[in-house]
C-alpha positions as CSV (number, residue, x, y, z in Angstrom):
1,X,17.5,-3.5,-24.9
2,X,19.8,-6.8,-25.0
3,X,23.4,-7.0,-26.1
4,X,24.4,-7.4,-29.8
5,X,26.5,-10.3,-28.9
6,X,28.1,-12.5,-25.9
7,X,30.0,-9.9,-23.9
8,X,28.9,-6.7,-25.5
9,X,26.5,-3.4,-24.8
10,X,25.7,-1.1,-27.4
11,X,27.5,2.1,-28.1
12,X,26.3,4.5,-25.2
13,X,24.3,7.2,-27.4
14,X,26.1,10.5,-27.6
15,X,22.7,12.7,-26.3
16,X,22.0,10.6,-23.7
17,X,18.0,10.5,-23.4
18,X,16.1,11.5,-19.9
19,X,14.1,8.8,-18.4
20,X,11.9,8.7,-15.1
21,X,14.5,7.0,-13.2
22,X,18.0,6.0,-12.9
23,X,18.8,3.2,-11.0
24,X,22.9,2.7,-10.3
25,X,24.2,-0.1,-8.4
26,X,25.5,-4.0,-8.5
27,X,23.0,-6.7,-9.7
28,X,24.3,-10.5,-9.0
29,X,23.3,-13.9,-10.6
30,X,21.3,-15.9,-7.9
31,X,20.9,-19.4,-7.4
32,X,17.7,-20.1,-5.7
33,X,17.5,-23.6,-3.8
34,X,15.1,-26.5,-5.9
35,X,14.1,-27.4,-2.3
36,X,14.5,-26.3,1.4
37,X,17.3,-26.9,3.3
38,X,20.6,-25.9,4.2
39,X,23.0,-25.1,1.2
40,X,25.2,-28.2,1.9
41,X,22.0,-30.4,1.4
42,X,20.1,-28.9,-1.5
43,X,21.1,-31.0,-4.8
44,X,20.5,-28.0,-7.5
45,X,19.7,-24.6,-8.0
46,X,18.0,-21.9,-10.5
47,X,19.6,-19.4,-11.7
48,X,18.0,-15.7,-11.1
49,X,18.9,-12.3,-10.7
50,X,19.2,-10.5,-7.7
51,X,20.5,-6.6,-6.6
52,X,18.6,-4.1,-4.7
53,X,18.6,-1.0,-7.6
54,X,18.3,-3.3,-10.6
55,X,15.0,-4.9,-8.9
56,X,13.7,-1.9,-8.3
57,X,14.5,-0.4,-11.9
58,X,12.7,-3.9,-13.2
59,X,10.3,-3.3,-11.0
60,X,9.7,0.5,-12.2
61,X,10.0,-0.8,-15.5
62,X,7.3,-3.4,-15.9
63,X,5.1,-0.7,-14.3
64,X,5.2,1.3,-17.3
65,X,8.1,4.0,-16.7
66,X,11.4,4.6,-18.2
67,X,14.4,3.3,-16.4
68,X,18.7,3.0,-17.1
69,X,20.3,0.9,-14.8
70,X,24.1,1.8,-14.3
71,X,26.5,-0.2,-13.3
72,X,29.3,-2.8,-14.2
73,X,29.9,-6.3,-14.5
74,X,32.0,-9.1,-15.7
75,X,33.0,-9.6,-19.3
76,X,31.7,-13.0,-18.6
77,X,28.5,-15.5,-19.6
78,X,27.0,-14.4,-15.7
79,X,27.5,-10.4,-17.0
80,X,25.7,-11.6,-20.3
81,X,22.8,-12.7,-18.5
82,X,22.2,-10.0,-16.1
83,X,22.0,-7.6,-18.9
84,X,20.6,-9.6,-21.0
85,X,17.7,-9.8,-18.4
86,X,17.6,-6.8,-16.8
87,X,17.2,-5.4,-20.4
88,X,14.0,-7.7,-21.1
89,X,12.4,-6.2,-18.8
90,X,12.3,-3.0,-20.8
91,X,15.5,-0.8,-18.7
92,X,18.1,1.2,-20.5
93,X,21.4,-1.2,-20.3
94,X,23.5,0.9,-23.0
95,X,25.7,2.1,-19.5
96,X,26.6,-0.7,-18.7
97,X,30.2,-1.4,-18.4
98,X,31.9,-4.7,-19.1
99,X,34.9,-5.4,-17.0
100,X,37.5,-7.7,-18.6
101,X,39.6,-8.1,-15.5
102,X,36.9,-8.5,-12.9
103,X,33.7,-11.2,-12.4
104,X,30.0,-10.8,-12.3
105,X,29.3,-11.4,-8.7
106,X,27.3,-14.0,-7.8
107,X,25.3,-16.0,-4.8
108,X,23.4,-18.7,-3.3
109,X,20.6,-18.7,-0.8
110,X,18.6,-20.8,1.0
111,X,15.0,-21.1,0.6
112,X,13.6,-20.2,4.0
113,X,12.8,-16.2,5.0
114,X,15.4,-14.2,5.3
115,X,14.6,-13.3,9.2
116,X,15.2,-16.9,10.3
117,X,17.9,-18.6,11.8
118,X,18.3,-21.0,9.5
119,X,18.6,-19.0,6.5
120,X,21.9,-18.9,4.5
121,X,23.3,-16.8,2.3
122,X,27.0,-17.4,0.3
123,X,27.9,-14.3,-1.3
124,X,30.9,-14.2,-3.9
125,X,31.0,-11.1,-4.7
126,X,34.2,-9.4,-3.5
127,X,36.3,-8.0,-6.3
128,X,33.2,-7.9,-8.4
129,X,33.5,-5.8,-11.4
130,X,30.8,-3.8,-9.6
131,X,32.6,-3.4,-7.1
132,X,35.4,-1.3,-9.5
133,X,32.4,1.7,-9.8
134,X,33.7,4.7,-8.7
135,X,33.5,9.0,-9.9
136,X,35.6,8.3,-12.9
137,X,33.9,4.7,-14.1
138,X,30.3,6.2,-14.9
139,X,28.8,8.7,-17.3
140,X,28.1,11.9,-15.2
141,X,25.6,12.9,-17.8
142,X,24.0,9.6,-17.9
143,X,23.5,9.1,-14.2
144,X,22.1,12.6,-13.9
145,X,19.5,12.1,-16.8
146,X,16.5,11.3,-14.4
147,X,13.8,12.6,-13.2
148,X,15.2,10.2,-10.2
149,X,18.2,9.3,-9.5
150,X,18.0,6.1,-6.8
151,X,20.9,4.1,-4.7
152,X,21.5,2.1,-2.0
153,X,23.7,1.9,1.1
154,X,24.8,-1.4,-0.5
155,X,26.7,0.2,-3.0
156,X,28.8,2.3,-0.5
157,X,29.7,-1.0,1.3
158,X,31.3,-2.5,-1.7
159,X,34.5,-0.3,-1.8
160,X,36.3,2.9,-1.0
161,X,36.0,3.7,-4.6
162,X,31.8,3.1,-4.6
163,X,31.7,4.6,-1.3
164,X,33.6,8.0,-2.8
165,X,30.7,7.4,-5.4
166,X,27.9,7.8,-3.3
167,X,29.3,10.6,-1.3
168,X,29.6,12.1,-4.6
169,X,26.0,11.3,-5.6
170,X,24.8,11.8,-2.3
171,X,26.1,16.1,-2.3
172,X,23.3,18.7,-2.4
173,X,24.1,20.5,-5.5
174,X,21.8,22.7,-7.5
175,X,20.2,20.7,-10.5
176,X,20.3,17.3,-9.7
177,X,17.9,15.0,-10.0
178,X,15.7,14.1,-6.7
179,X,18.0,11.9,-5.0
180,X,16.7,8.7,-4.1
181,X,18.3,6.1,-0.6
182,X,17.4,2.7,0.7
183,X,19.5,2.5,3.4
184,X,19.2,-1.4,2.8
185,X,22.1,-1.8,5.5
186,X,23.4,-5.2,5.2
187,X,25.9,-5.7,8.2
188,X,27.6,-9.0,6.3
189,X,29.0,-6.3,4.0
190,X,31.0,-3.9,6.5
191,X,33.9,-4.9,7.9
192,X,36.4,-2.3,8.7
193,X,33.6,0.8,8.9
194,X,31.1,2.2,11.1
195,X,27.8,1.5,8.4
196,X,25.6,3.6,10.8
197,X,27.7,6.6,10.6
198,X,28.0,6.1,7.4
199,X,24.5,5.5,6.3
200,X,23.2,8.6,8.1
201,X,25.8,10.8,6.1
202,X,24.6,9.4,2.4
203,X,20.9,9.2,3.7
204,X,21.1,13.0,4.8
205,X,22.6,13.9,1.7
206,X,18.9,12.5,-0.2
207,X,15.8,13.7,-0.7
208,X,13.5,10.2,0.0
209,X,15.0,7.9,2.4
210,X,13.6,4.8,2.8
211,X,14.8,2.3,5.9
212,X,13.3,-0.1,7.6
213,X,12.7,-0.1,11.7
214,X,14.5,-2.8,11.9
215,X,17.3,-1.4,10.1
216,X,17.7,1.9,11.5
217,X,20.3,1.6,14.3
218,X,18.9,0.4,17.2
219,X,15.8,3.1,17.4
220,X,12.9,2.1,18.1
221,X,9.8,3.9,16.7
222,X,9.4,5.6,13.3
223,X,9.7,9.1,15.4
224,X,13.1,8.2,16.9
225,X,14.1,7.7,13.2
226,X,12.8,11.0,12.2
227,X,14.7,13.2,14.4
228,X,18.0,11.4,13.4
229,X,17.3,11.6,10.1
230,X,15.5,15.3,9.9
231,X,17.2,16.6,6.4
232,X,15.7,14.0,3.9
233,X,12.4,16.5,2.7
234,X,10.5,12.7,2.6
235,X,11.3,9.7,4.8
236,X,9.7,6.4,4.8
237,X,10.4,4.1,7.7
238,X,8.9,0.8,6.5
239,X,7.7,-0.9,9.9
240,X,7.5,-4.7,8.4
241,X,4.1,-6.1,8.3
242,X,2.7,-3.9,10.7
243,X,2.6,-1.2,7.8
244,X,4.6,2.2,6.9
245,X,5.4,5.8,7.6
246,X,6.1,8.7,5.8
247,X,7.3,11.8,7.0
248,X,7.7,15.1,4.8
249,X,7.9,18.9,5.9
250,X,4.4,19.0,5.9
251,X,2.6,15.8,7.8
252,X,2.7,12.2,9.3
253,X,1.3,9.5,7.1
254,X,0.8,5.7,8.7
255,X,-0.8,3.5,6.0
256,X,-1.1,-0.5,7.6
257,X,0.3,-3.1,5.0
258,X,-2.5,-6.0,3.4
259,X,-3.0,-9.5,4.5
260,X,-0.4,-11.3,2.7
261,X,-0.2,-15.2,2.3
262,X,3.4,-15.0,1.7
263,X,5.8,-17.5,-0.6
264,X,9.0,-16.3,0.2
265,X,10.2,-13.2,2.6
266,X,12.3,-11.9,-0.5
267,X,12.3,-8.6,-2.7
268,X,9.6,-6.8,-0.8
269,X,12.0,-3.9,0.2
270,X,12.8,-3.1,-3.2
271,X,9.3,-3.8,-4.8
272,X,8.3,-1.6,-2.0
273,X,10.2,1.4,-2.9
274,X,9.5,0.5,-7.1
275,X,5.6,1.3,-5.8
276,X,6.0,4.2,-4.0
277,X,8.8,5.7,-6.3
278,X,6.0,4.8,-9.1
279,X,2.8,6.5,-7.1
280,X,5.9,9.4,-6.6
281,X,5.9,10.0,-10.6
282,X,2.2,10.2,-10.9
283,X,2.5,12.7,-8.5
284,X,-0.2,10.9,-6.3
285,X,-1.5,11.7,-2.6
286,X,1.2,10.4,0.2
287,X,-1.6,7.4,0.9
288,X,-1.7,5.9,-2.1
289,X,2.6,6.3,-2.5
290,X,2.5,3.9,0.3
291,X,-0.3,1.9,-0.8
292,X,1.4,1.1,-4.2
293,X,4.3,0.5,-2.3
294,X,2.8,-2.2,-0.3
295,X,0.7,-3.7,-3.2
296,X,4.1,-4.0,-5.1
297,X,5.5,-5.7,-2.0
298,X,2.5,-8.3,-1.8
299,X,3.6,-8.8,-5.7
300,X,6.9,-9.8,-4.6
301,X,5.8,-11.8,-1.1
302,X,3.7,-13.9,-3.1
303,X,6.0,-15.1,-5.7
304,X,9.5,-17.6,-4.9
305,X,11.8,-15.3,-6.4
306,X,13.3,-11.6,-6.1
307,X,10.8,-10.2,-8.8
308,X,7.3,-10.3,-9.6
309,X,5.5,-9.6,-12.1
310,X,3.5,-5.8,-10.5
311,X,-0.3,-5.9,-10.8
312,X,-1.8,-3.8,-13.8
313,X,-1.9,-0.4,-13.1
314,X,-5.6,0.2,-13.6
315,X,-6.3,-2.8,-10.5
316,X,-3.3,-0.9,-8.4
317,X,-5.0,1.7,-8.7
318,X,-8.3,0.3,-8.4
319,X,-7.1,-1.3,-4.8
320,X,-5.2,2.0,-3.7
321,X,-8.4,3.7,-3.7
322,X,-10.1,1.8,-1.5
323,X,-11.6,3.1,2.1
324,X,-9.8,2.5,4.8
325,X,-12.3,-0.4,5.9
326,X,-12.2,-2.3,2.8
327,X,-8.2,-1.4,2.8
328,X,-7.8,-3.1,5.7
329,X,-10.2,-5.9,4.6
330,X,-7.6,-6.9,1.9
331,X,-5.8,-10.1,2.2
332,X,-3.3,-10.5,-1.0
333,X,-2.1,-14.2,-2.1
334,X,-0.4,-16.0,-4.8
335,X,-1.6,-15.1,-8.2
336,X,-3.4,-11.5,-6.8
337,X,-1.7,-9.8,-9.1
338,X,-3.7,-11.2,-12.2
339,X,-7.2,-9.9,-10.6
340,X,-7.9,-13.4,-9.0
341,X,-11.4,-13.5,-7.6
342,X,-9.3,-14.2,-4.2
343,X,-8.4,-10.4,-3.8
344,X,-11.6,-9.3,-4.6
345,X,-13.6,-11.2,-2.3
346,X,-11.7,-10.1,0.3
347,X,-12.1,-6.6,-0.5
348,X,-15.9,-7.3,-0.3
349,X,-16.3,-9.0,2.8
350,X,-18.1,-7.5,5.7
């Protein structure tokens, strides 16, 4: 779906249709660095797209399910191209909102890994026509119309009025959708709040949690995050590239990541939950949840940008099935994704 024309969405339908997943939250227009270096030395930049729920709906997307992003943004050339592109990917856009008195947020990064010292990021995003979400700016009926409904603790950090969203999103209430949280705690965006305490209230409030160890407020071992987190009925604490766990009601599930050659430490986190919210649709065992999830990780690791193009379903699923010797045989690098004899011949080593 693309707009009919430069700062227009279609009419939002009047039945508004059910789709696997709805994705609400800011998307941004990224530059992305032509070369390493720090921002005051790079000479020019590529434009992209970056935001945590709109790269997992892409993601979800070009995986073969039916998505609707929600969210707003700028009645402005930078608005026109997220939905523009966001909607080439195949995701519902018809609820987006344009903003006429507020901008598309936007920012720049360096090109290094996000865990380095040296990395940089410039956000200009404050006052974002995102930003301007709250209860009374999106369709109820369309943000309910999911089999899933997924957010972020990002959202919650751009506003009182997004935070009162996600509390609102975030209530147990008979007949909702199953509530999905990334944590995806991003302490450049909190200023005058406690974001732990705040995160553990939305994340409670969900039915699949997903954080990362590193993330989780100063504990230490999936367990510890566990038993402060006990009310989500499934919690994945993703443990870098040591692997993942998931805990439900019923069991503990560890699954190791792959070898990856990586490109660029970007977009993993969300490709990640885009696989396992994908494997969650098909209803699959917990082991292969967090195998697609990692597989659609490696899809983003071995790329430059925030999105990759996911592996065809049938060699997903093809790789998910794997023992757990040739699993942890696999080593996953740049062009994988395609069935390059690479990936293969890893699998079959001895």
């Amino acid at each position: 779906m693309t707009p009919t024309g430069p700062c227009e969405v279609p009419d939002a339908p009047d039945v508004v249709e059910v789709v696997d997943v709805v994705a609400l939250g800011e998307s941004m227009v990224t530059f992305l660095p032509s070369r390493p270096g720090r921002l005051a030395d790079v000479p020019s930049f590529e434009r992209g797209i970056g935001g945590a729920e709109s790269n997992v709906a892409c993601g979800l997307a070009a995986a073969g399910h039916s998505v609707r992003w929600i969210s707003r943004v700028g009645a402005d050339p930078f608005g026109d191209h997220l939905v523009q592109t966001i909607g080439g990917y195949g995701v519902d856009v018809r609820h987006v909102r344009r903003d006429p008195g507020r901008p598309t947020g936007i920012y720049f990064r360096t090109a290094g890994d996000r865990a380095g010292d040296a990395h940089e990021v410039a956000y200009y995003r404050a006052g974002s026509a995102a930003s301007a979400m709250s209860a009374d700016t999106v369709d109820p009926a369309a943000v309910r119309a999911g089999r899933v409904l997924h957010l972020s603790g990002i959202t919650a950090a751009l506003s009182g009025t997004c935070l009162g969203l996600m509390r609102e999103l975030t209530a147990r209430r008979p007949g909702r959708p199953l509530v999905s949280f990334d944590v995806n705690h991003r302490p450049g965006l909190w200023r005058d709040q406690d974001a732990p305490t705040v995160l553990r209230d939305l994340a409670r409030g969900a039915d699949l949690v997903f954080v990362g160890q590193d993330e989780a407020w100063g504990l230490h071992s999936a367990e510890a995050v566990r038993a402060a987190l006990p009310e989500p009925e499934v919690l994945v604490v993703k443990q870098g590239a040591a692997g993942a766990t998931v805990f439900d009601k019923r069991d503990v599930t560890f699954v190791p990541a792959p070898r990856v050659d990586v490109v660029a430490a970007v977009g993993a986190g969300d490709a990640f939950a885009a696989g396992f919210l994908s494997a969650t649709l098909r209803a699959l065992p917990v082991r292969d949840r967090l195998r697609h999830g990692h597989l659609m990780a490696a899809a983003a690791l071995t790329v430059p940008g925030d999105l990759a193009t996911p592996p065809a379903r049938e060699h997903a699923d093809r790789l998910a099935a794997l023992d757990d010797a040739a699993w942890g045989r696999l080593r996953l690098g740049p062009g994988w994704t395609e069935g390059t004899q690479r990936a293969d011949e890893e699998v079959r080593t001895p």
